[in-house]
N, C-alpha and C positions, 0 to 999 in steps of 0.2 A: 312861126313860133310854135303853135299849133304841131308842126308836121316834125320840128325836133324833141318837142315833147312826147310822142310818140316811139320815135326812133330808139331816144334811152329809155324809155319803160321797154321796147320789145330786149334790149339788150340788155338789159337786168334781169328780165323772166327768164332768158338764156341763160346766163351765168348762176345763178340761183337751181335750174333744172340742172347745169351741170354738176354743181356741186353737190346738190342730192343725190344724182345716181350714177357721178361721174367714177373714177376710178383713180386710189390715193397709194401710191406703192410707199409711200410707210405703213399705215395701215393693212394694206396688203402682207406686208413682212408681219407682222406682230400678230395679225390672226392670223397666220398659217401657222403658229408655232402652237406640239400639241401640249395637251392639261399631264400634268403629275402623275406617276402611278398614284391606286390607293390602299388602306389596309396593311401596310408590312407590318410581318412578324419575323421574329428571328426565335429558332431553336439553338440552344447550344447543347454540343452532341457530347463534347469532351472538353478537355483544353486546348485541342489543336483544328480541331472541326464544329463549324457553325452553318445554318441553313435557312437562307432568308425566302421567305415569302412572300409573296403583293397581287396585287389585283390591280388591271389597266389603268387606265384613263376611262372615268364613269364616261364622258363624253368627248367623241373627235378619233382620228385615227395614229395610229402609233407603229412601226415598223422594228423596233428593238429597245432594250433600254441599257443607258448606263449606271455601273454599281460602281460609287469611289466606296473604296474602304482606307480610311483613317488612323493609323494607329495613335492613340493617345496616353498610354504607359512608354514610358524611358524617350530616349531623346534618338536623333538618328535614323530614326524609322522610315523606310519608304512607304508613300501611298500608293495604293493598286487602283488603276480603273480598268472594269471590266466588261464587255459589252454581254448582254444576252442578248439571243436571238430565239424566237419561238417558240418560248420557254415561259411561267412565271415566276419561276424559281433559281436560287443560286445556290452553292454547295463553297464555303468560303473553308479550303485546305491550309494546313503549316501555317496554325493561328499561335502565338504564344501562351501558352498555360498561363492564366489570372491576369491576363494584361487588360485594355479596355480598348475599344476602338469604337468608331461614329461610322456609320453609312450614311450616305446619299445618294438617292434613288432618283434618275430621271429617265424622262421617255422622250423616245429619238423618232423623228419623220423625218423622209425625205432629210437628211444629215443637218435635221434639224432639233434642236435638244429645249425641253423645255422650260421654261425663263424660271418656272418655280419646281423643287423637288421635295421629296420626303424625306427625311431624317431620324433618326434613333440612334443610341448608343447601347451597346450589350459587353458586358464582361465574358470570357470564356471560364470554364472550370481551372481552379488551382489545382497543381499537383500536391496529392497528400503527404505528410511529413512521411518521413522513413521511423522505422522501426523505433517506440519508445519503449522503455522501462522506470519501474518503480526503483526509484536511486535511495530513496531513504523510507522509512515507514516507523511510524510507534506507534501507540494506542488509539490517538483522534486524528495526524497527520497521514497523507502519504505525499513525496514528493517526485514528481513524476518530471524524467527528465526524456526528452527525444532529438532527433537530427530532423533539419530541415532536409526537403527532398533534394538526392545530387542534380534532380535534372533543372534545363534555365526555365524560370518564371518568375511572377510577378504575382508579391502577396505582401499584405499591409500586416495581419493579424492572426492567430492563433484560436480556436474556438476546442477547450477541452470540456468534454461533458463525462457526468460521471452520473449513476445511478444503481441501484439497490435492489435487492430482491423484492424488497418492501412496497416497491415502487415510487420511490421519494426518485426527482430526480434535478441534477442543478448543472448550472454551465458557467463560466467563466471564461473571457475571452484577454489574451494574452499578449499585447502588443510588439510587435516587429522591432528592433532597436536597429536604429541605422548603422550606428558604430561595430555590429557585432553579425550583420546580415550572413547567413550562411554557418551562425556560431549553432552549438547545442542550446536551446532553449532550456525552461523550466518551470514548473508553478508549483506552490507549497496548494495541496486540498485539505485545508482544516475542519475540525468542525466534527469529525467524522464518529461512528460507532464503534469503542473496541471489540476486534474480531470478526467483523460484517464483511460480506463480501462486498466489491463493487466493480461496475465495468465499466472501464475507460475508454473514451475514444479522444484521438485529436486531429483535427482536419487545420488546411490553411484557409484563410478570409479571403478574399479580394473583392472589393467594394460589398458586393450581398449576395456574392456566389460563393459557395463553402465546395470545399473539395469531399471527394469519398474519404469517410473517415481511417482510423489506421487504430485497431483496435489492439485486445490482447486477452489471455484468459483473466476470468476476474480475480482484482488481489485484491488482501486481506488485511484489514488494519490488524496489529499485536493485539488479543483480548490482555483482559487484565489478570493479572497473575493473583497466586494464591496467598497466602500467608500465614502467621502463627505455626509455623511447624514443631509439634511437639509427640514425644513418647511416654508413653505408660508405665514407668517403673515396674509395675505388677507385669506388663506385658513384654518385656525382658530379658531372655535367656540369654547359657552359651553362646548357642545354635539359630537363633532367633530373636529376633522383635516385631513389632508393629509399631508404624507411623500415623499418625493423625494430623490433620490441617484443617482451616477455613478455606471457602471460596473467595472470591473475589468479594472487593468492597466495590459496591457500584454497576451500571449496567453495562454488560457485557457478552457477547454473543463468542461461543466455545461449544465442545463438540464431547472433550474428556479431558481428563488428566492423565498425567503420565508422572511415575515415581521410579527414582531412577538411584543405583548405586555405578559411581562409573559409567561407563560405558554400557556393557553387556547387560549387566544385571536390570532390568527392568520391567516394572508393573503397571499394568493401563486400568485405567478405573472411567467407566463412563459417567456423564453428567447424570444425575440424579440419582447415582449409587453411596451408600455410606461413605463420606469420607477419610476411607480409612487403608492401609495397605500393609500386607505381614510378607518378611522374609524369612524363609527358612533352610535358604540354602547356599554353602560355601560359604558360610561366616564362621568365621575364627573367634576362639573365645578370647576376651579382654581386646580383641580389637576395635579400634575408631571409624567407625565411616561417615563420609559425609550423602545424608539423606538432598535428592535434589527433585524436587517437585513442582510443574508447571501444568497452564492450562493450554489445549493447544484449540484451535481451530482454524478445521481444512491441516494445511500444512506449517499452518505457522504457528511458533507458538509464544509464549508470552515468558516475562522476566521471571529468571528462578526463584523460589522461596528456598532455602536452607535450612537445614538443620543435620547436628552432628550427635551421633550416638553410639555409644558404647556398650558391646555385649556385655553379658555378665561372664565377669573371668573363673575360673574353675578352682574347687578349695584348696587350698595346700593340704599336702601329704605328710608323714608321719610327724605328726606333732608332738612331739616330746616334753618333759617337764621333769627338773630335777629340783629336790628342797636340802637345802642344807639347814642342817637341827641347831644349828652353833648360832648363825647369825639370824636365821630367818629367812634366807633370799633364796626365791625360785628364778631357777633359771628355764627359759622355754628353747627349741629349736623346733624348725619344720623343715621342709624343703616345698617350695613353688612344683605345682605342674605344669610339669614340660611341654605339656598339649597347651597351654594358656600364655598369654601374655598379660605383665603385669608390673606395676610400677614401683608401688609402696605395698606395706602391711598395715593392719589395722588390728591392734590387742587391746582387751578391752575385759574386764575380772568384773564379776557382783557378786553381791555376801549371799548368799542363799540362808534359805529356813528364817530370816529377819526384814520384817517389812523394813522398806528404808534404808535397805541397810551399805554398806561401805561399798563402791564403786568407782571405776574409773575406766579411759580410755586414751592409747596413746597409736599413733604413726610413725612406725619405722622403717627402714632404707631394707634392712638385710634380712634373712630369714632367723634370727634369733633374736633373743632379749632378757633382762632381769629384770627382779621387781622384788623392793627391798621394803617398799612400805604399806605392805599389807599386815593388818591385821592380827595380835596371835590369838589361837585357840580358835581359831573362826573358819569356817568349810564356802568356797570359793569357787564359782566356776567359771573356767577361762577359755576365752575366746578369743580364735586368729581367723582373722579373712584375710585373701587378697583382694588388691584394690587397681582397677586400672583406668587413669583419666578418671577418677573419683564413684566408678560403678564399683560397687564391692560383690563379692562373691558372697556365698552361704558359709557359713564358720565352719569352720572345725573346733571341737570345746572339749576340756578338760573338767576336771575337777580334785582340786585340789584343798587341803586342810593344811594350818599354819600351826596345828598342836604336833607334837608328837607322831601323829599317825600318818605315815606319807604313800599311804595307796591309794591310789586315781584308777582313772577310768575313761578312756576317749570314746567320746560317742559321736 
């Protein structure tokens, strides 16, 4: 009894020693496999090249590792596995513009890979829009339209920024519409300063990677234009006038104004000079023109103000005046100068030598006229303008007497 109780106690302490320091090929299998690289980083270089970085296995030994790359934008996509060898570095070529993709990273022994890896995901740079322009603009808007880039990628959003000399500067980001991918986009920038410069850019999104923007010279909201165009009577001639206006109502950034007959004919007046502008040359007397005045800044400039004025028409010539003794009625003729243009006439008699005294004034078509209810015994002097679009010329005056005595005087 004794001598079997022995026996299994030595054969227990056996079994027991074996299994301490005996030898377990699972075991065996599962610790030979080595630990994860650590540390990756990925650089991205462009849209089509990226560059991962990592550091071994803090502990154990490693003979290569493998790189899966993932693509996770659009569907269809194959995965790359890649081995390095010697290396801690990979250079990941003909990656899509703005798409995303997932790495994982393991280490390989003895064609053996390890049970756990490392992972991250990185966006590559979006390709920038192609060429935009300002498709609309007035005083506080500019609407800014651009083409999606021709080349293939993968982008969610639109990031336009815009900024000022001032240094004011804002951003607004623009969503992708599925139904219209590859269409011309567009954003209204409200808000803005009449006549301020600003610089535009617009890049594409993809997840938090922005592409190189896509820039332009700076445009210019419309400043605000002028108004009240008016002329000086007194300032008036044949040969000549001067125009006068306000600035703008409200704030507005401009550089000068520009006063303009037609085309050609044109006057620039800088900001903070009188507002005021005189033409004196190739104007025709009794003709109409229309005065056109704006404020410009840079190159753009703002809604016209108007105003239309009329030189002063030149006096009629040999103005005559006949009285007949029997009835009383003076008859007048002139003839218009030929150098003027001109519409109507303007005759108009006062009683001289008597405060108060008998007067009138009449409009007529042709260059003659009569005048039967004047006055008798009473000395008169009589006046003819031309009249064109309602500027009248300087008169030409007679003087004449309703008695008996019928000798005048043209001055």
């Amino acid at each position: 009894m004794i001598l079997n109780r022995i026996i299994l106690l030595s054969w227990s302490l056996l079994f027991l020693i074996f299994s301490v320091c005996g030898s377990n090929p699972e075991n065996d299998e599962i610790e030979g496999l080595p630990d994860a690289p650590t540390n990756m980083s990925i650089t991205v270089e462009d849209g089509e090249v990226a560059t991962v970085n990592w550091d071994p296995p803090a502990v154990g030994q490693h003979s290569e590792f493998k790189l899966k790359l993932i693509p996770l934008s659009g569907t269809g996509k194959t995965v790359r596995n890649i081995v390095i060898r010697d290396t801690w570095n990979c250079t990941l070529r003909n990656l899509t513009p703005g798409a995303t993709y997932e790495i994982q990273l393991y280490s390989i022994y003895e064609d053996k890979e390890s049970q756990t890896y490392i992972t991250t995901n990185f966006t590559t740079q979006p390709k920038a829009p192609s060429r935009f322009i300002v498709w609309f603009r007035n005083e506080t808007t500019l609407l800014v339209l651009w083409q999606p880039s021709p080349s293939a990628g993968f982008y969610t959003d639109y990031k336009v920024s815009i900024d000022s000399e001032d240094g004011h500067q804002s951003w607004t980001y623009v969503q992708e519409e599925d139904d219209i991918y590859d269409s011309p986009a567009q954003v209204a920038l409200n808000g803005l300063v009449p006549g301020r410069a600003y610089n535009i850019s617009v890049q594409t999104v993809s997840e938090d990677r922005l592409s190189e923007p896509t820039t332009s010279e700076p445009y210019r909201t419309v400043p605000l234009g002028p108004h009240n165009v008016t002329f000086n009577p007194d300032k008036i001639g044949p040969y000549s006038f001067e125009v006068e206006w306000e600035g703008p109502d409200g704030l507005s950034e401009f550089d000068r104004y520009t006063v303009s007959i037609g085309i050609r004919r044109k006057s620039q007046i800088e900001r903070g000079q009188p507002l005021k502008a005189q033409f004196t040359e190739d104007l025709h007397p009794g003709q109409t023109y229309k005065v056109v005045v704006k404020s410009h800044s840079g190159s753009v400039a703002s809604s016209p103000a108007y105003g239309n004025v009329t030189t002063r028409p030149l006096p009629v010539t040999k103005l005559q005046q006949a009285a007949d003794n029997i009835t009383g009625e003076i008859s007048l003729t002139w003839e218009p100068n030929p150098d003027s243009s001109q519409d109507t006439y303007k005759v108009e008699y006062h009683e001289i030598e008597m405060f108060n005294g008998d007067s009138s004034s009449v409009i007529v078509d042709t260059p003659a006229f009569s005048m039967s209810n004047m006055q008798p015994g009473r000395n008169y002097s009589i006046t003819v303008k031309a009249i064109s679009n309602g500027m009248e010329s300087l008169g030409m005056t007679v003087f004449q007497a309703t008695s008996n005595i019928t000798s005048f005087e043209i001055v």
